[in-house]
N, CA, C and O of each residue as an XYZ file, in Angstrom:
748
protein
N     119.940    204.977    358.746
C     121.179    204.245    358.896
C     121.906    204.815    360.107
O     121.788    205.946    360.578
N     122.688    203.806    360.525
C     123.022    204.187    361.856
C     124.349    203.045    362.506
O     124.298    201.823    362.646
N     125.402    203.948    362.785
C     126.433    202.774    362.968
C     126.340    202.652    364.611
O     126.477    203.625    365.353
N     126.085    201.301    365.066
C     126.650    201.078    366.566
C     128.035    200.558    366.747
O     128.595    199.526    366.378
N     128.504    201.866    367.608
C     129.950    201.484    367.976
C     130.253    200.592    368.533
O     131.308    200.050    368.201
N     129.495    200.061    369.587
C     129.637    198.461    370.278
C     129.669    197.496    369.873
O     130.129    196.548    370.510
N     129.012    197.348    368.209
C     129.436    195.789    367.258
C     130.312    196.374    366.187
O     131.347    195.812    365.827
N     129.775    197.814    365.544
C     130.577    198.330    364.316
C     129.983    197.518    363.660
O     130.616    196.866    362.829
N     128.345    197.278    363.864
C     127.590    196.944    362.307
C     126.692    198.150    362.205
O     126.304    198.740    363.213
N     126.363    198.511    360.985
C     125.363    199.581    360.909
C     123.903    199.443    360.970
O     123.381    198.548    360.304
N     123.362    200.028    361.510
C     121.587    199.222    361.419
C     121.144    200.454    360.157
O     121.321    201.662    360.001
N     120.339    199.101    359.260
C     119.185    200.067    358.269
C     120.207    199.495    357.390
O     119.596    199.502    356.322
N     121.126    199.104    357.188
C     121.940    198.374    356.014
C     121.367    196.546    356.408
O     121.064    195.954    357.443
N     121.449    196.181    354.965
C     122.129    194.448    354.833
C     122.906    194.123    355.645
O     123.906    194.773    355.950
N     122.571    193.085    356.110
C     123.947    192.302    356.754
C     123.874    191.026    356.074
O     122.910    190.327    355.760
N     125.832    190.811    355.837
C     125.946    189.397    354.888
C     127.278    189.203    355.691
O     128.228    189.838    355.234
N     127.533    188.409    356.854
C     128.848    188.481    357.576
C     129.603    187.651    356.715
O     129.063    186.702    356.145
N     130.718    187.900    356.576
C     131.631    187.036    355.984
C     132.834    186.693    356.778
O     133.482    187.572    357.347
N     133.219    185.156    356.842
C     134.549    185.026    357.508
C     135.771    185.583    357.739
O     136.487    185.720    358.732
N     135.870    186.005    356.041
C     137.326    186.652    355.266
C     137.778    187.880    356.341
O     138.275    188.863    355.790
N     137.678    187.922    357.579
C     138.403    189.133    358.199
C     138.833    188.332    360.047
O     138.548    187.247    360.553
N     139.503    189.373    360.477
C     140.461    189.319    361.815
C     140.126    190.273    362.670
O     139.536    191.288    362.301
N     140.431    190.069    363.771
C     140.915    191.219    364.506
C     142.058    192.133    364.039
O     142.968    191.820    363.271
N     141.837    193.419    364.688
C     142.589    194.483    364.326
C     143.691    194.624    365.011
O     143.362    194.909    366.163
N     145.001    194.566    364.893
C     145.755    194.676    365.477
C     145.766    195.591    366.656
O     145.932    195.189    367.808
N     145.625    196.547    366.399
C     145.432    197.461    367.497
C     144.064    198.764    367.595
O     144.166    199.929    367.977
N     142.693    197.933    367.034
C     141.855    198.750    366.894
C     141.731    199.955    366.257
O     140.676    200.546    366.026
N     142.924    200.324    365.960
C     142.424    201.938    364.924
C     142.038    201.756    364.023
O     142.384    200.689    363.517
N     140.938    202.783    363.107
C     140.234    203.396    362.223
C     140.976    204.629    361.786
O     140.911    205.553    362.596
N     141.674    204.857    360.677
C     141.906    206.172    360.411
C     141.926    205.920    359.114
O     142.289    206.881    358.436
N     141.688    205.057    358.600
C     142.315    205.667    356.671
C     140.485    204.866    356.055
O     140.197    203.814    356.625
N     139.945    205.143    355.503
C     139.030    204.589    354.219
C     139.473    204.880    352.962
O     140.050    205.861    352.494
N     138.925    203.371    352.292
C     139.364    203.228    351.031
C     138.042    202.821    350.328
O     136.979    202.318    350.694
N     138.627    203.301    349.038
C     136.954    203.115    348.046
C     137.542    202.536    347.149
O     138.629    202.848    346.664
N     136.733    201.484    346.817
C     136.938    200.322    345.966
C     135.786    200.106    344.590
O     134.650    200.577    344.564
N     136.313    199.423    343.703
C     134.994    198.914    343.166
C     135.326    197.508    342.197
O     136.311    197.128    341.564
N     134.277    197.092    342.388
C     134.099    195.765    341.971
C     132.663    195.142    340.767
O     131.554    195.670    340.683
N     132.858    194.651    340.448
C     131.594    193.801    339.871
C     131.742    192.375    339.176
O     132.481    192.223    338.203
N     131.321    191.791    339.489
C     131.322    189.928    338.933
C     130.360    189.690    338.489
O     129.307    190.189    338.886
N     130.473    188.642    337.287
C     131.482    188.854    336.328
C     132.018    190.509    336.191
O     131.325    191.414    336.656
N     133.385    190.792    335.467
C     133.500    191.655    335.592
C     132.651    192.775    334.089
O     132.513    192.376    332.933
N     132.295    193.930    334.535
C     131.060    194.443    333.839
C     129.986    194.205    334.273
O     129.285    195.199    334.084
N     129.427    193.410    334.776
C     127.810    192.919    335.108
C     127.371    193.528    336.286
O     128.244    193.495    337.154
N     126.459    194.006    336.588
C     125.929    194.453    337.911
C     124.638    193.904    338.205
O     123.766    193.680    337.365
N     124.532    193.631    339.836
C     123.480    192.833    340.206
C     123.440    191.457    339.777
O     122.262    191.116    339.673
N     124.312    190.434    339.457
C     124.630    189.276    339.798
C     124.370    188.758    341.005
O     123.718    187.715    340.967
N     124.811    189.335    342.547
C     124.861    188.799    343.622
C     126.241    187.793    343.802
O     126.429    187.048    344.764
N     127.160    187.966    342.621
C     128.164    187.718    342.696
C     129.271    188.034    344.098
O     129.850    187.395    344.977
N     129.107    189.484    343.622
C     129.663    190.098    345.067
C     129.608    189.358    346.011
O     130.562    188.653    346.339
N     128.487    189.377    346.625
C     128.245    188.543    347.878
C     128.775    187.171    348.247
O     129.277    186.831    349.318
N     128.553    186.399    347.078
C     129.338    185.022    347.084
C     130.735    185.252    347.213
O     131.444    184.579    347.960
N     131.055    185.974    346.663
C     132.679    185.637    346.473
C     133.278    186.368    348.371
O     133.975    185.663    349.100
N     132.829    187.752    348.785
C     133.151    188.396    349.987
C     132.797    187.173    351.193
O     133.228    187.128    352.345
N     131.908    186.262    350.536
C     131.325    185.365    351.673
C     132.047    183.919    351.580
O     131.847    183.029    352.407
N     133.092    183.774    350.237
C     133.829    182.238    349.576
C     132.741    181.283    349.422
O     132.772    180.106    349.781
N     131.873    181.829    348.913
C     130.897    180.752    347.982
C     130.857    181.130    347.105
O     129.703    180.997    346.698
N     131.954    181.997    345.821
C     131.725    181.991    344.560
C     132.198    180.330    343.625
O     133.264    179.723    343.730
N     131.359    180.073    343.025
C     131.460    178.428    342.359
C     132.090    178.770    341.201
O     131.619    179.516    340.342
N     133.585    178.012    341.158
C     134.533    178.325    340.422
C     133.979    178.240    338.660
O     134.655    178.806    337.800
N     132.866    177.575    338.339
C     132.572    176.542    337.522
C     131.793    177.496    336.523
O     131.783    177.369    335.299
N     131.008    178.674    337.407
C     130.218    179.482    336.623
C     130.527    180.276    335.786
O     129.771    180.634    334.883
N     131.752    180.697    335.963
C     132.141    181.991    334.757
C     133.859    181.713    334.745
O     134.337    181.554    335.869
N     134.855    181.639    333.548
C     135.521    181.424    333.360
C     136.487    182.159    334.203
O     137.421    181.549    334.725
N     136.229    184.171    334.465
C     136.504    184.488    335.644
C     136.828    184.258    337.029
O     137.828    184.592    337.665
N     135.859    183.661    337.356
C     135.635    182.686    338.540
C     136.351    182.015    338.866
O     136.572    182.110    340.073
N     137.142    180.980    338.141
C     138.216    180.153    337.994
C     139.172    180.698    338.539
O     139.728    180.020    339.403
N     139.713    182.048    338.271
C     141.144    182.675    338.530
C     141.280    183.279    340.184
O     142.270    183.504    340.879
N     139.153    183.481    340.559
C     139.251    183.907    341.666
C     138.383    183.646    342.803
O     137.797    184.391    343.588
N     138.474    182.172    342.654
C     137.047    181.542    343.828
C     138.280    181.187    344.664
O     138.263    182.186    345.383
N     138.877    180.790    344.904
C     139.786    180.615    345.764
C     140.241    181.584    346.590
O     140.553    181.314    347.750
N     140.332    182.857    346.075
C     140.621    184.029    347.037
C     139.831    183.553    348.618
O     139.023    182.633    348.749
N     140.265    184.341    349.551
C     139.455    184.635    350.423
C     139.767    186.220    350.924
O     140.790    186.468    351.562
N     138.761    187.290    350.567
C     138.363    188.491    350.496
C     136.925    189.368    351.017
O     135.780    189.110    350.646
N     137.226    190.173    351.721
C     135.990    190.956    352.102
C     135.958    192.245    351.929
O     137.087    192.629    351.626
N     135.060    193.266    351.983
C     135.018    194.701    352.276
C     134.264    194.346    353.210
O     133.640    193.298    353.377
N     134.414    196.050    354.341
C     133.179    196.175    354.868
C     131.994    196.765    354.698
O     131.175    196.985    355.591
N     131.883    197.042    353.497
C     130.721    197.369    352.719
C     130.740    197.146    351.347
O     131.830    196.926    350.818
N     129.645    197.165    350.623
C     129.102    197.259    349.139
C     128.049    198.243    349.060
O     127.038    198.333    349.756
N     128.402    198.895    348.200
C     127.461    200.033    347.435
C     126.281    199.353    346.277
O     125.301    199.883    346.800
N     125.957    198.928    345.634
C     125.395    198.451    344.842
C     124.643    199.575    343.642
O     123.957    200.507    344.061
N     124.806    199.419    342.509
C     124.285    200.747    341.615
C     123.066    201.381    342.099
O     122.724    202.509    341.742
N     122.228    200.451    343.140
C     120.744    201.277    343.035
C     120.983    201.930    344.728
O     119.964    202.284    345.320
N     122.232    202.052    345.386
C     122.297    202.833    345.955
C     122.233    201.886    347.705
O     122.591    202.332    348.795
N     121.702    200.633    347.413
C     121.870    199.457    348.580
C     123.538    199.361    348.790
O     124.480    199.468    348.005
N     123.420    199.059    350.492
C     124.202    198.866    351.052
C     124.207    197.813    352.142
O     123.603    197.574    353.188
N     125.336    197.210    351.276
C     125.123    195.143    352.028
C     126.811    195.615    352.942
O     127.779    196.050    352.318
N     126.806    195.385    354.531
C     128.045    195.498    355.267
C     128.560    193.517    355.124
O     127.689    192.716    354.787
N     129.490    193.206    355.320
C     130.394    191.693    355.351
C     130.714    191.656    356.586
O     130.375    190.684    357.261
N     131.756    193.178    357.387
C     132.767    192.762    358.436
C     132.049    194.466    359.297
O     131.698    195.543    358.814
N     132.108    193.904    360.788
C     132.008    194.617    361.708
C     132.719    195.805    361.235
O     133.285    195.612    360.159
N     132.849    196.931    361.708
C     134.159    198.062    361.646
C     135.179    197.956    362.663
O     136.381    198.192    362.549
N     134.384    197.481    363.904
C     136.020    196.385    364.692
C     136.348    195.790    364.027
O     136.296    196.711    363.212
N     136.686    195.043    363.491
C     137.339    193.741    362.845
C     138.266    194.544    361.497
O     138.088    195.732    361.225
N     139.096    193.798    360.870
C     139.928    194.006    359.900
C     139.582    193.010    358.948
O     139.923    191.828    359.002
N     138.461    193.880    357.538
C     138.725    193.049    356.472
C     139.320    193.175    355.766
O     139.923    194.247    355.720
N     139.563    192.107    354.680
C     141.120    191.905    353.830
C     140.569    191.984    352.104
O     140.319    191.276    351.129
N     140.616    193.838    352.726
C     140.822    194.183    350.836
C     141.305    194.914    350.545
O     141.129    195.519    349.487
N     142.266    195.184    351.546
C     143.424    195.859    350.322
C     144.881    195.697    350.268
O     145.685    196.619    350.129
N     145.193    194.282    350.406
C     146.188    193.303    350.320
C     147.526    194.516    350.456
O     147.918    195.450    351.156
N     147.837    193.774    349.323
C     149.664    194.937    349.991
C     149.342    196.434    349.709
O     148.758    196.913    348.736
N     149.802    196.979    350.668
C     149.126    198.411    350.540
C     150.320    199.390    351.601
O     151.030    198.899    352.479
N     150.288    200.275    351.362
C     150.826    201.427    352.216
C     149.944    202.835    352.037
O     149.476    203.266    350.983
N     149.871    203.308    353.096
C     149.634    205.085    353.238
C     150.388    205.665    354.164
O     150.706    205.214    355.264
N     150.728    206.926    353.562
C     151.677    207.602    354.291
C     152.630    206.615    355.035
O     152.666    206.191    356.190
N     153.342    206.428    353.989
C     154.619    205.265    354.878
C     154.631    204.555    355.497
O     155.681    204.084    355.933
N     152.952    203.965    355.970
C     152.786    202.851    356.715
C     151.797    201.246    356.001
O     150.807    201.162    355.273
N     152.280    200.677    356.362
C     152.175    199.535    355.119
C     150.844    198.311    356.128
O     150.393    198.359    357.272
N     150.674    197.535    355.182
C     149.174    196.620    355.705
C     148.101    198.070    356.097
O     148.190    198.814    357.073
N     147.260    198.113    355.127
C     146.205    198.996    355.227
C     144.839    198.913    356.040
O     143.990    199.678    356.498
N     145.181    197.173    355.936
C     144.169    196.422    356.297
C     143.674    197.005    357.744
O     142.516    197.385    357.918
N     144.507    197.029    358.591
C     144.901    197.350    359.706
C     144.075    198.270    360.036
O     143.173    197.973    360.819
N     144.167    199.466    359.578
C     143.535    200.493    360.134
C     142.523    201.102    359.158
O     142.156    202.275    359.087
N     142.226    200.253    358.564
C     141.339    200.891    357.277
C     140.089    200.112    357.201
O     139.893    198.912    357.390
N     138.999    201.418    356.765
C     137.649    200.151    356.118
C     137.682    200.303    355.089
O     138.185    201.375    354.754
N     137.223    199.435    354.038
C     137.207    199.352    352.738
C     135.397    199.139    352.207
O     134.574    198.276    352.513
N     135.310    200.284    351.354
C     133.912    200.380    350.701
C     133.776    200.215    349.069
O     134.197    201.007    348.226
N     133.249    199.282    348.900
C     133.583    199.056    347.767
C     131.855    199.445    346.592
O     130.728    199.387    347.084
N     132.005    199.647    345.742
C     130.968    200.480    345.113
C     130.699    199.417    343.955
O     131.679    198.895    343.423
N     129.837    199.187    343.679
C     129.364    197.915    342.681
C     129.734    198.940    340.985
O     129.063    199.861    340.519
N     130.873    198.385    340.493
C     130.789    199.089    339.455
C     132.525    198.544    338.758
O     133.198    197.574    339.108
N     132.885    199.776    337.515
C     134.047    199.828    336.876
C     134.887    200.588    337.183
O     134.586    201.224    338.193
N     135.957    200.854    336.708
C     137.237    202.101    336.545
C     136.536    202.841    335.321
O     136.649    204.054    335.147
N     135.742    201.933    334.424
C     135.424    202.931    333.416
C     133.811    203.455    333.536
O     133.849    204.562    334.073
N     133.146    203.274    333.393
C     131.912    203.565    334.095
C     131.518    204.089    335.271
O     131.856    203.650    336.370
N     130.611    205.283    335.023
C     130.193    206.354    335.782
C     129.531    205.824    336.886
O     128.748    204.882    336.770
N     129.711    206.198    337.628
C     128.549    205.689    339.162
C     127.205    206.514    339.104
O     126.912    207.544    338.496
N     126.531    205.740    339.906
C     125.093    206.379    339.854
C     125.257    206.930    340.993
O     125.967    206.662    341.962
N     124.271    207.998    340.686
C     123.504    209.089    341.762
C     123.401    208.272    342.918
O     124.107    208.550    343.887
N     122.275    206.866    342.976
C     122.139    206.734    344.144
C     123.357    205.980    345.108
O     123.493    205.878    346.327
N     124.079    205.557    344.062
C     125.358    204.650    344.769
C     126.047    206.006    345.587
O     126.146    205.828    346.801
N     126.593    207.499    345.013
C     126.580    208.572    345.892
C     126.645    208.850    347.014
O     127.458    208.932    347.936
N     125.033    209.070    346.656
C     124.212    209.308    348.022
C     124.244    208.443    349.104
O     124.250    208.923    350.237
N     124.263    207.410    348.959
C     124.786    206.174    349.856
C     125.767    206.076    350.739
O     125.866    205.796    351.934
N     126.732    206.483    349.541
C     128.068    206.879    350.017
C     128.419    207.994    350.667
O     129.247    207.821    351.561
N     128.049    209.063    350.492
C     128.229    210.083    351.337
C     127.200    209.928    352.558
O     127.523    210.282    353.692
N     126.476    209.612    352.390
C     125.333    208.975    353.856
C     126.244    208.113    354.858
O     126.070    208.117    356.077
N     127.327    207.306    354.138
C     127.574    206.363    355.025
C     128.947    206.856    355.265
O     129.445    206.595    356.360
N     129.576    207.475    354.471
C     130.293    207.963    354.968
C     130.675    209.077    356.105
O     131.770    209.324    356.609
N     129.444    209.636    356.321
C     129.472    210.457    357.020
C     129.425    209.578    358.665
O     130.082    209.665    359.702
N     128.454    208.871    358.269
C     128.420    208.082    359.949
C     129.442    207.726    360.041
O     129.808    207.704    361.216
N     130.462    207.270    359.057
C     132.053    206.467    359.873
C     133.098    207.811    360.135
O     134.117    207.695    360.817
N     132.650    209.207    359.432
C     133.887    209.956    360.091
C     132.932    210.804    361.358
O     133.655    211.604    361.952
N     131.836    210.793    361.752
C     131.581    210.839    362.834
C     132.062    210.226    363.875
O     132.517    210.763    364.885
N     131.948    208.797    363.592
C     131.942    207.941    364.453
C     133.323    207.735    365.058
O     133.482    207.369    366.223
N     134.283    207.980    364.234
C     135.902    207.965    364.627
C     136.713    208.910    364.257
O     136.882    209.025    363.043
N     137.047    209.342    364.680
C     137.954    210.754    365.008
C     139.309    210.765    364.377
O     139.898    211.811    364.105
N     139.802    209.526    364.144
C     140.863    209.680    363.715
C     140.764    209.195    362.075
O     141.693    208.839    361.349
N     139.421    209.298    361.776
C     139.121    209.235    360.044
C     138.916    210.827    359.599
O     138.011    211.434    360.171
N     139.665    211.490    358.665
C     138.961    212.180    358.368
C     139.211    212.302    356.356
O     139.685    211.444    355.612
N     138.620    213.840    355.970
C     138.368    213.987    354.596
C     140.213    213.539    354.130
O     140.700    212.724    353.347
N     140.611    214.241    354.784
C     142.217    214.016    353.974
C     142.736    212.392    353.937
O     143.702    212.034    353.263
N     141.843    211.386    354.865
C     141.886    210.438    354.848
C     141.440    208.751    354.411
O     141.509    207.604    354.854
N     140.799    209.770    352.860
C     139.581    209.222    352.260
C     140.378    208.619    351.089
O     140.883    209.549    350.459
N     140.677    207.466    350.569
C     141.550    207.657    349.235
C     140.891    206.131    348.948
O     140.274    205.368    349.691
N     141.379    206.009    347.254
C     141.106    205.238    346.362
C     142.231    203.904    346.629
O     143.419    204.007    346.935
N     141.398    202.584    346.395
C     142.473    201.386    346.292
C     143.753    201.592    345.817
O     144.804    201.100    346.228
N     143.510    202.580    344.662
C     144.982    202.637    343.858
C     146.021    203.602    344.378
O     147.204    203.584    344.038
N     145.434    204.509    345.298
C     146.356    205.274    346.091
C     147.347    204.182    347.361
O     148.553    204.119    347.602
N     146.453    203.639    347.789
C     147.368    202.797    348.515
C     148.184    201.404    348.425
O     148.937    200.747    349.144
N     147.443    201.300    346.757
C     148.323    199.883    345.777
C     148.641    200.459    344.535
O     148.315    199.896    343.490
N     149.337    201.688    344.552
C     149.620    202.122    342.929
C     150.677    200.693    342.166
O     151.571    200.001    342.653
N     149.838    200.731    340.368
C     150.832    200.126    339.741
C     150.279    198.606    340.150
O     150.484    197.723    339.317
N     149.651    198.281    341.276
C     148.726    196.741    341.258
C     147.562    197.011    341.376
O     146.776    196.064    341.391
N     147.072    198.299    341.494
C     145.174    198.389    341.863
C     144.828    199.890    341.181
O     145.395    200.914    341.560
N     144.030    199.868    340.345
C     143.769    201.303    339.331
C     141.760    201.344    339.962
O     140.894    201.996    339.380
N     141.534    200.533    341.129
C     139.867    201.034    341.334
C     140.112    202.429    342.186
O     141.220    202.710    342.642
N     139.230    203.066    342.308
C     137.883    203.137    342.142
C     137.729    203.964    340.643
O     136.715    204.515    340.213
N     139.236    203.852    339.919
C     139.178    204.615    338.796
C     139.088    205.934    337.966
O     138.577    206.898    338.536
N     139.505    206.077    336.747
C     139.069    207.342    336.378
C     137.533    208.122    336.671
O     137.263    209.202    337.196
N     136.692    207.059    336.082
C     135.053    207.421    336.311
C     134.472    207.850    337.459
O     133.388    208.433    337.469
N     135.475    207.469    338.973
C     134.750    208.075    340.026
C     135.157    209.687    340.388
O     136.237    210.274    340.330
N     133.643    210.181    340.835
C     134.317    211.650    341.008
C     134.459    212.133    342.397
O     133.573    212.173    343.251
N     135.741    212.509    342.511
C     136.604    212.739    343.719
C     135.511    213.946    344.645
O     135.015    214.199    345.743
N     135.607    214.309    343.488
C     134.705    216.251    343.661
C     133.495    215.955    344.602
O     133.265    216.460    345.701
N     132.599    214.790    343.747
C     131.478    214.818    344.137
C     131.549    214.046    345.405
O     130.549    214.270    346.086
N     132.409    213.184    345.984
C     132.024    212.900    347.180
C     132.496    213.750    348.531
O     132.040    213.642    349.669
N     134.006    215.008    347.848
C     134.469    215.625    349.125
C     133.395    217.037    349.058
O     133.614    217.994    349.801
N     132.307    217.032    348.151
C     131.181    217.769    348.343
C     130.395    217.280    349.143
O     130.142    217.919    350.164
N     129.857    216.163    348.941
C     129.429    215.807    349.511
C     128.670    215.659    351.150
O     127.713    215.509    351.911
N     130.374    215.899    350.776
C     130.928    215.379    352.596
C     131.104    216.565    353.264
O     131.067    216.546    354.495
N     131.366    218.026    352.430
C     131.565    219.233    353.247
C     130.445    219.891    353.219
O     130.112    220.441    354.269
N     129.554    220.020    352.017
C     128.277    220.417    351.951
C     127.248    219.838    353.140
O     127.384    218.619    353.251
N     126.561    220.226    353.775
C     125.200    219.826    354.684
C     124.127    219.300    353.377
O     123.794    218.156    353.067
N     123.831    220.346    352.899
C     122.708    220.261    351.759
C     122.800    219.228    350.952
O     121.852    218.583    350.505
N     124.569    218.953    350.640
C     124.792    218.057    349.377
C     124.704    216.082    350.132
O     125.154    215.660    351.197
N     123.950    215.338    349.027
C     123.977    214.014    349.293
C     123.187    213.820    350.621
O     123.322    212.861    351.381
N     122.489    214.688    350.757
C     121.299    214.264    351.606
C     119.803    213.751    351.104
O     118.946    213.442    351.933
């Protein structure tokens, strides 16, 4: 895996482009956010995800669906439990997932943030390989930009407390800022 800075798509990942994003107001990268998702909610490996980040989820299929085919939403990544990683939006570009948001006193997150979202619950444990993934890929984006770093790593609900509780109790904080400081670890 390997991010090129000249598109800000990663090679050795999926690609599934999705509309749902913009230009960046002013090109910065400094904050990541970890997300998680699954459609229906509980189910993994649907391919739900994909439809909906791409606005082809069909309102008709799951009663769920109904409340949220209409959205239009992206990350720039998905984790998937077996440790796959499908990108939506360039890392130039600004995708739109993490609606009203602030960090450190500055508000639209969207802006300067990528959003990784991990195929899963708030209550349910993540897998090993979703992890490893994650700290793999994470590492190429705080390489890659300088003004991302560990202190700059936070959960949806840090920057939407009180409207967004992902990436949840179940994810462990520990294991990814190991991860990320360890050489040995998540390789």
């Amino acid at each position: 895996m390997q991010l090129d800075l000249v598109s800000g798509w990663v090679d050795g990942v999926r690609h599934c482009p999705s509309a749902n994003c913009n230009e960046r107001p002013a090109g910065e990268i400094s904050l990541l956010v970890i997300h998680n998702i699954s459609l229906p909610p509980g189910q993994f490996g649907s391919g739900k995800v994909q439809e909906f980040f791409t606005s082809g989820l069909c309102a008709d299929e799951h009663p769920y669906f109904a409340e949220i085919a209409a959205m239009r939403v992206s990350a720039h990544f998905l984790i998937e439990r077996d440790g796959g990683i499908t990108q939506f939006v360039s890392c130039l570009q600004r995708a739109w997932h993490a609606g009203v948001s602030s960090f450190a006193g500055r508000e639209n997150c969207n802006d300067f943030s990528l959003g990784i979202e991990l195929e899963g619950t708030d209550e349910l444990p993540f897998s090993e390989a979703q992890y490893q993934a994650l700290i793999a890929l994470s590492r190429q984006l705080l390489a890659a930009y300088p003004a991302l770093t560990l202190q700059r790593i936070c959960g949806h609900s840090d920057i939407a407390p009180g409207r967004k509780t992902d990436p949840g109790p179940a994810f462990d904080w520990l294991r990814l800022r190991q991860g990320l400081t360890n050489k040995e670890c998540g390789q």
